[in-house]
Each structure stands twice: as C-alpha cells, then as structure tokens.
N, C-alpha and C positions, 0 to 999 in steps of 0.2 A: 504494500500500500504506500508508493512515493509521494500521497499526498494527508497521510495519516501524524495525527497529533505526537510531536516530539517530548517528552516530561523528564526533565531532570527531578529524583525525590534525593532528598540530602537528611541523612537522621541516622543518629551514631547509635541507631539501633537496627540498623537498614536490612541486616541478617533473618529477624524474627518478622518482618515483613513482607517476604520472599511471596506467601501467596495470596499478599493484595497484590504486589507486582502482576503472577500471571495472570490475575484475575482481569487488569488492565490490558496486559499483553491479548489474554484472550478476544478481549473486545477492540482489537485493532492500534494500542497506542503502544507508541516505541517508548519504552522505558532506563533511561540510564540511571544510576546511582552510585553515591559518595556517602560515606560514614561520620565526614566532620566537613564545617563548611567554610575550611580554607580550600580542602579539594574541592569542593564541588565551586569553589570560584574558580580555579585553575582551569576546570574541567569547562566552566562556561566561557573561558575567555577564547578554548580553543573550537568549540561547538555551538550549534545555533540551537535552539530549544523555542516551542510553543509555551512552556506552564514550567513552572518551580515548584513542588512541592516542599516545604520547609519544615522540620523538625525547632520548634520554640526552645526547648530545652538540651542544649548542649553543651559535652565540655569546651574549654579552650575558647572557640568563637563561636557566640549564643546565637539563637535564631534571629535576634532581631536586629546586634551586628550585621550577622549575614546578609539578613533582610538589605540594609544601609547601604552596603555593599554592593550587592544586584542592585540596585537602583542607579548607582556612580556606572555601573559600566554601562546597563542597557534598563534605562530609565520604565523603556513602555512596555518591559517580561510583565505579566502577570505570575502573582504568587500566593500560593495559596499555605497560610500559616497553621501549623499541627500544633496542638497545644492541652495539655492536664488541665490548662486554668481558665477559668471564664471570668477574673477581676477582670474588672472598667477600666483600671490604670493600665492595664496589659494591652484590653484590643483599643484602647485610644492611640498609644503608642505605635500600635500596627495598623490600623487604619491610618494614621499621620503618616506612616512611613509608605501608603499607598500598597496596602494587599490586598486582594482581589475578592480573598475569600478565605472563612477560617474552618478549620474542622477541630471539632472536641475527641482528648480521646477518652473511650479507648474506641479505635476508628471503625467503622463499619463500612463492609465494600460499597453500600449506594451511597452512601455519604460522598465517596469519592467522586461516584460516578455524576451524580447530582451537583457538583462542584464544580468540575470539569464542563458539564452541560452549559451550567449557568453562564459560566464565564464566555465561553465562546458558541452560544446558542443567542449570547446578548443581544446582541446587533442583528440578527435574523429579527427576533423577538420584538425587539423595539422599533425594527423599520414594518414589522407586519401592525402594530400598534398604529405606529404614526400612518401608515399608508391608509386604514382605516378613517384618523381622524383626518388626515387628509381630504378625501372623498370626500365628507362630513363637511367639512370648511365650502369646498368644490359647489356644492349644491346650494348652501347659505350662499355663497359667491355671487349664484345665478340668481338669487329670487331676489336680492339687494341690486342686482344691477338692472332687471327687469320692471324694478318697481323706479326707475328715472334716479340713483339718488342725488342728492343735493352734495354744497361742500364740505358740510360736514358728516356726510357719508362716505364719500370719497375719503376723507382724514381720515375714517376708522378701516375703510377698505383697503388703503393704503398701509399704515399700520402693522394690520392682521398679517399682508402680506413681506412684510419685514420681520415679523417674528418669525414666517412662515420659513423665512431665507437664513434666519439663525440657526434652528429646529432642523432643517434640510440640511443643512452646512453640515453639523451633529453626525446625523444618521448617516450621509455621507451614500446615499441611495440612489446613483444614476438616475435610473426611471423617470424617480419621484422627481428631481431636478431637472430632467425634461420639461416634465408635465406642468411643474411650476415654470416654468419659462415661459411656456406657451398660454398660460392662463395671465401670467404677470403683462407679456404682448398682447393681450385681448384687453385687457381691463385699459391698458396706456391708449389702445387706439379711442375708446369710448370716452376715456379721460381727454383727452387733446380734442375731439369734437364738445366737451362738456365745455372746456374752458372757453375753448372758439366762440359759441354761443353764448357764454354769458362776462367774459372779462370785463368786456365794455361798458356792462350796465353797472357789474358788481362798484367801477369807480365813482358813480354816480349815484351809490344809495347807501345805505348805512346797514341794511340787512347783506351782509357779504361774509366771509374770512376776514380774520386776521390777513395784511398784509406787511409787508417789508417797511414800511412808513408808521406800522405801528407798533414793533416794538421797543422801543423806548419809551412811548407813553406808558404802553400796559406795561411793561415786567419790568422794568426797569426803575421809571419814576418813584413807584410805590413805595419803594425801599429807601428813599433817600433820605426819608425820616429819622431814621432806624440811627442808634448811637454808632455802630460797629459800620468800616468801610462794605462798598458795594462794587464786586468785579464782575464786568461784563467781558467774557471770553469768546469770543469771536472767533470760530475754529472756519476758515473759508475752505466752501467747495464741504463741505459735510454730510452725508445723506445720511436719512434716516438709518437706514440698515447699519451704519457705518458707528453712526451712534449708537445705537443698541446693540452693537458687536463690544464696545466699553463701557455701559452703563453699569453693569456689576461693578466693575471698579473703582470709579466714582462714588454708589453707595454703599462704600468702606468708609466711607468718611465724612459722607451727606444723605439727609434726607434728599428725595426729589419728586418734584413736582412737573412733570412733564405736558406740555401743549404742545401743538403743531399751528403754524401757519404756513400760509400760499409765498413764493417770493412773486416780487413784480418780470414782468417782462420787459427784457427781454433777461434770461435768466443769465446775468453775467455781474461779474465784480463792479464794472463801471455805471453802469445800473442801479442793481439792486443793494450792493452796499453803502452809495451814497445813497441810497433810498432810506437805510435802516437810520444811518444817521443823523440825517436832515431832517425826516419825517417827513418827507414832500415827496412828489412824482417828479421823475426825472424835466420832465416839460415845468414845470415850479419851480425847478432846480438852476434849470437855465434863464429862467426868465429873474429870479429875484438874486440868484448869484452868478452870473456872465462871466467872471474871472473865472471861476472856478469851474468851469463847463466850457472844456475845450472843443471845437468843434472838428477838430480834422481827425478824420480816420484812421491816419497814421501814429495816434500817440494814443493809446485807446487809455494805455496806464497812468499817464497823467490826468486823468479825470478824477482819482482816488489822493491826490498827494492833500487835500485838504478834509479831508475826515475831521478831522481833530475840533477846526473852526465852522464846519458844519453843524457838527454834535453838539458847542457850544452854543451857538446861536440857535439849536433847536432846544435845548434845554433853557436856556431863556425866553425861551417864546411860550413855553409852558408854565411860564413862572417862576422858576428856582433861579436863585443865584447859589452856589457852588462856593463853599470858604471851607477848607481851600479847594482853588479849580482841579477840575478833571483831571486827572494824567491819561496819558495815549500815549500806549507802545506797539509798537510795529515789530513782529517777527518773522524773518526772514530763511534764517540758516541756524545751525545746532551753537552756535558761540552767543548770539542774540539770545536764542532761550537760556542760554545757561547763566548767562547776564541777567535776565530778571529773573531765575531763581532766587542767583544771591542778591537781588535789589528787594524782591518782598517783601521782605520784612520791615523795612523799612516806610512801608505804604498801608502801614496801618493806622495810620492818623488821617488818611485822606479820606475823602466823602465816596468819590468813584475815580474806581481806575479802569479803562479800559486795555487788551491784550488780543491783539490781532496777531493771529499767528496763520502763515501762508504757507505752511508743512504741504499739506493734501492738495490744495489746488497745483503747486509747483511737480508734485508726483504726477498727479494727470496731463498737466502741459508736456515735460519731460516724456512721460512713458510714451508718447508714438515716433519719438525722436532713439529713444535709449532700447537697443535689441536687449540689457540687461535689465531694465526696470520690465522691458514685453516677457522675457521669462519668468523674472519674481512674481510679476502681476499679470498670468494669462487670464485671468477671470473675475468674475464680479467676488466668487467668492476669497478668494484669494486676495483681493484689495478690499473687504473687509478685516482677514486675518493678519494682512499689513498694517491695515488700519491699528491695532490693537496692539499687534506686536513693539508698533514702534511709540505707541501708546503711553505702553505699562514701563519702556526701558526709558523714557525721555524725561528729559526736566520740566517740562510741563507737567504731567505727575506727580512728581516731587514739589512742585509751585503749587500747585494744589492744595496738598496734605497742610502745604505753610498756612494757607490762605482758610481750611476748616477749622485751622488753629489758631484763628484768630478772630473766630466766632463770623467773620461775616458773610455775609449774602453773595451767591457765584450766579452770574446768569451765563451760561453755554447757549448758544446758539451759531449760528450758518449763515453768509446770505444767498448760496445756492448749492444744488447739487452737481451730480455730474452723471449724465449715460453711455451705456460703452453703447457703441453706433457702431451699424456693419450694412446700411442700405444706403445704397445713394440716391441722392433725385441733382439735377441737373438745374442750376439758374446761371439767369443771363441779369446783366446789368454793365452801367458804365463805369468808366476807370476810378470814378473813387468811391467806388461802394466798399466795404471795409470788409476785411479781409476774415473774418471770422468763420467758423465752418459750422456753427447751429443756427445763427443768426445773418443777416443781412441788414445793414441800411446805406438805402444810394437811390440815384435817377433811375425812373425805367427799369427797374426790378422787374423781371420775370418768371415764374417756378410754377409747378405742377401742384393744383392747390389741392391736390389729394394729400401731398404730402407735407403740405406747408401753411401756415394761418398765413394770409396775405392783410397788410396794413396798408388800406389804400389812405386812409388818414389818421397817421400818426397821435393827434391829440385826441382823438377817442380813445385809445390806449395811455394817454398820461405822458406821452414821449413827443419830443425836440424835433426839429425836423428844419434842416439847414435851408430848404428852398421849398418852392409850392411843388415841384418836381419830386420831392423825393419820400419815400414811405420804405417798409421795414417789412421784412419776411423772418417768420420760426419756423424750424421745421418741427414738426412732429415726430411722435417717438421715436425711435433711432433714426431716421434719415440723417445727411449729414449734407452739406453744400458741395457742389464739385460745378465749376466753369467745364462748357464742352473742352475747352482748346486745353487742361489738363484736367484730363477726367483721368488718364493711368495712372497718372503721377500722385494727387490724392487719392485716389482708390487703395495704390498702395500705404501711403503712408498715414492715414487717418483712420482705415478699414480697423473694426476692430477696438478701438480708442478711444479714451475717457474723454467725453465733450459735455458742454454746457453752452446754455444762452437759447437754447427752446423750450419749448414744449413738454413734458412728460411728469409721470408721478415723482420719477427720482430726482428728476431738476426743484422743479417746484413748490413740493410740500416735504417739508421740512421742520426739525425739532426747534425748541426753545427751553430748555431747563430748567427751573427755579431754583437753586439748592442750599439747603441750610444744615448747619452743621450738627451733625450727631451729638446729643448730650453723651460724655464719655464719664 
C-alpha cells in the first residue's frame, strides 16, 4: 500500500506493545518504533512519517520534551500523546504544545484506531460539513437576490461572502472554491447593475449608504470628546476579506465594532481618499479647493499631497477646533513604520492622530510588474494570507498593542479595495484621457456599456470634469481597460492583476472599525 498511513510510536515500553502494533499493521498502516525519544528524533530527522504516537512518561527525554522537539523540526506532524494521567496541568501543557490527540492508558486497540480516524478523517469530515452548509448559504443566496435587495442587503451579502472566502480558504476544498467563485461573479455582475441604477440618486437623498464623505463625521467625530487620544488608521486598498483575514488579531487587544460602507466613484486613492477626508465629493473638492485639485492626468498622485489640510478644514466645518491639532502621518516603506512605532508613544497627549499606511495598495500596483510578488501572490486567497502574514510580523502591530495601551479609541478603515481582473473590454478615447486601467476620464470616451457604467455627465456622479467634452467610464466586475493599438501588451501585463477604480463588491464596500481597548 504506497499510499498507506506512515506512524512512528516512540514509548520505552515499545516491546509489550508489539500486538497493538500488528493490530495496526493488520489494518494497512506502516508502523516504525523507538524505545526513548532521542531515537525516535534521530529516526525522524532521517524518515518522513504521517502520525507520532508518543509515550508521556519517559526516562531521560519525557514525552513532552519530545513533544517540543517534533515540533522544532517538522512543526505540522500530528501527534498523538499516551498518557496514565488525565491532570488539566498535563493536557494544557500538551495541547499548548499543539497535539493532535490524547489516548489514556491502559490503551485499547479502537482507541487507536479512532484517533488515527479523527485526525486524518478531519478534513474529509469538515469539508462534507461545510459543503453542506454551503449549499444552505447557496439557496438563502438566491431568494435575497430575487427578492431586488437594497444597500444594505448587498452589505450583509457581501459580508457573508467574505467569511465564506475565510471558511473556504480553511477547508482548502477545490470544488467548493470553484463554486464560490462562480456564485461571488454572479452576485458582482447584479451588484454593478445595482449600483449603475441607483449611485446617482443615492447622492441626492439622504436614504442611501454610508459613503467615503462620511466617515469622519460618523466614526470618527464622536470620539473627540473622549479624554484619551483618537487614531484613525487608514490601511489603503483594504478589502473586506482582507480584513477579516486579521481581525482575530486585532481583538487580542480590542473590542470591535465593525460597519461597512460604499467608497465613492471612481474607486481610486485620488478620489475617494480625498473624499474620506474632506467630506465633500470630488466635484466640491474642486470647486471650493482648486489648489488642491490638480487637473492633468498625468500626476494623478499629487491630488493626495494635501490630506492633512483637507481633514483640517473638514473638521472645522463641523465644528471642532482640535488643541492640540491633528497629527498626519504618511506610510510608505518598513523604516516609516518602524519610525512611528517608536514615535507612539509619544502621541498620547494628542486629541487625533491620523496613520496612512500604503503597504497593500503598493503590493497591488507592484505585483503585475514583479514575476516574484505574481508567484507569492497567485490568488485572491493567497493575498489574503499575505495580507496577515505581513500583518502579525510588522510594526504596525506592535503600534497597535502601544496604542490599546493607552486606553484610546482606533478607527481602521480603507478608502478602496482592489479586484484581480482577467477580462478585457476595449475603449477608445483621446490622448489625454488618463491612463488608469479600471477607470477612464477624457474626450470622446468610448466602451462596451455591457461592461462599463458610462458617465455621460460627470456631476451626477459628484465628479470634476475638465471640459463640457469630457465624462468618465468604470468598468464593471473584473473587466479591465485595454486601447485597441495595445490590446497584447496589456492583456499581458494586467491579465490577472490587482486593480481598483470600478465597479465591484471588493472595490467598493468596505470595513470601518470602531475599537476600544480591552479592560485587562
């Protein structure tokens, strides 16, 4: 059987054991064994193994040494610990030390076998479970989307299917990850006619979403009463999933209070984070601050350098004066965060500090350029677990912990997301329509309006518009922009690619945090 269960058992009584052994062996599993558990370390450094069977009580090196041990060399062996005792101090210790599974003795052949089962039956077990409630979801799915919902149906639909993308990520079950793909592309297409239909009016009335103009008032201002300072953490390019891929780790250290809102359109930093700041639509933006709202196409990133004096004068328009003012910092590269780790502290006499950190958006620009970022990050779920990894090792993290330590208020939020895009559609326009590949604004726009919301006028959408000529095009769910005269050239190099500035569930609805600090 070259595909049958390998068991190292290690117990320095391994002799009087001989016919649980065959009784294993009978049932197909390859059985090796060692007497103390320096050898059976030696024996594992030189052999590969399915399962450890562990003897707790040994001389020389104890079981739970051992245990310590197998974990240093091959972290992800399951081990299954034998033991006289059933003290709470004992299986705490072996549970901490990550074992699989315990057996009391004096042992019993099903015991083994049932042990055995569990461990690697698990993942059978739990993808037949979740595939189950899956379906379950699948059908709720369909009778919510039949019944027309609203925006705040979409927020919970959206949601569900991000916890759906954590849970799936877990089980790690192809199929299932199919299926979700194809159900998450059904709902984005319905999503992107939802919006299509109703953006325009939502800016016009007061029954709508949260939008990117609102949170400063709502989540933000609240707090400035409050004796203890107030940080607003602006993680750009964030998506939900992305969040919820770290939110456990956050509450180690905070309560949270989680909402969602819509960003504005077009779903891009120039945009919508001078949206979140000002509290104005971009078209308000231009019109009451004209310095600050550069118009040429070519410098898209200079429309972002006055944040700071935006926020300020939005925050005075609602009434507060600020003693002492705001701080704004800008994060860039790992030497910047490590720079306000050690500044935190320091920033606890202030009223509000904000922390823009441009980690995730620079990985998405970067990865259709970098063949090494397209390996690390072949998939969505994969730049969730980037997400996380680079998460929990970074000084951002650690600036954190500072900041629950010192009682005050963290607001986390986004001002857009990002979709990997792999369809093209095709537009036309004149030479200075901007060079973006989710969004478009220029003369004479032209696209396939299956695949794109066409702005024939601009300021129904809340957006600037350099001449009476010119209007704006999104594309919708993954589509991406490609000019005929290189249509190879980007097919290659954007196919595939983290973009933002349209249309879609993952661009456009988005977290916002509340969090307060754990009483310890």
């Amino acid at each position: 059987m070259p595909n049958r269960i390998k068991i190292l058992w290690i117990d320095d009584e391994i002799d009087i054991l001989k016919p649980f052994i065959l009784f294993l062996e009978e049932r197909g599993y390859a059985v090796d064994t060692e007497n103390n558990g320096q050898d059976g370390l030696s024996r594992l450094q030189d052999f590969d193994y399915n399962l450890i069977i562990l003897d707790e009580m040994m001389p020389g090196l104890d079981g739970l040494a051992t245990l310590q041990a197998i974990k240093r060399i091959k972290p992800n062996l399951p081990v299954v610990m034998v033991t006289k005792s059933e003290e709470e101090g004992l299986m705490e210790d072996a549970i901490a030390s990550q074992i699989a599974d315990y057996i009391i003795k004096p042992i019993n052949p099903n015991q083994i076998i049932m042990s055995i089962k569990k461990i690697f039956k698990a993942t059978e077990i739990i993808s037949n479970k979740i595939g189950q409630e899956y379906a379950h979801f699948i059908l709720q799915l369909e009778e919510k989307l039949n019944k027309k919902p609203d925006w705040n149906d979409w927020q919970a639909i959206y949601y569900d299917i991000c916890r759906w993308d954590i849970w799936i990520d877990e089980v790690g079950d192809e199929n299932l990850k199919d299926t979700h793909f194809l159900q998450k592309r059904n709902c984005n297409i319905d999503f992107c006619n939802y919006v299509e239909n109703n953006y325009a009016t939502w800016l016009k009335e007061d029954e709508r979403p949260d939008f990117s103009f609102d949170i400063v008032s709502k989540f933000i201002i609240p707090h400035l009463s409050q004796a203890e300072p107030v940080y607003f953490l602006l993680l750009d390019c964030l998506r939900l999933d992305q969040y919820l891929s770290i939110e456990n780790l956050i509450r180690e250290y905070f309560e949270i209070d989680l909402s969602l809102y819509f960003s504005i359109l077009p779903t891009a930093t120039p945009y919508a984070r001078n949206s979140i700041f000002s509290g104005l639509l971009p078209i308000d933006i231009a019109k009451r601050f004209p310095d600050y709202w550069i118009n040429s196409s070519d410098i898209e990133s200079s429309r972002n350098r006055n944040e700071h004096q935006l926020l300020d004068e939005h925050i005075a328009d609602l009434g507060y004066t600020l003693n002492p003012p705001s701080k704004y910092n800008k994060v860039f590269n790992i030497e910047e965060g490590n720079y306000i780790y050690r500044k935190i502290d320091s920033f606890k006499n202030d009223k509000l500090i904000v922390l823009v950190y441009n980690f995730l958006d620079l990985i998405a620009h970067h990865r259709s350029k970098d063949q090494l970022l397209q390996e690390t990050i072949p998939d969505e779920q994969a730049f969730r677990n980037f997400t996380k990894h680079w998460f929990q090792h970074s000084a951002l993290y650690d600036t954190l912990k500072v900041i629950a330590a010192q009682k005050a208020t963290l607001i986390i939020s986004t001002d857009h997301g990002s979709i990997k895009v792999n369809r093209i559609t095709q537009v036309t326009g004149e030479k200075d329509t901007t060079i973006t590949i989710r969004y478009k604004e220029g003369k004479n726009l032209a696209c396939n309006h299956k695949h794109a919301i066409y702005i024939k006028n601009p300021e129904e959408f809340g957006l600037p518009a350099r001449n009476l000529l010119n209007n704006y095009i999104f594309a919708k769910d993954n589509y991406f922009f490609v000019y005929p005269n290189t249509y190879h050239l980007y097919q290659k190099q954007f196919t595939n690619s983290f973009q933002h500035g349209g249309v879609s569930m993952e661009e456009m609805i988005l977290p916002v945090a509340v969090c307060k600090p754990k009483k310890r």
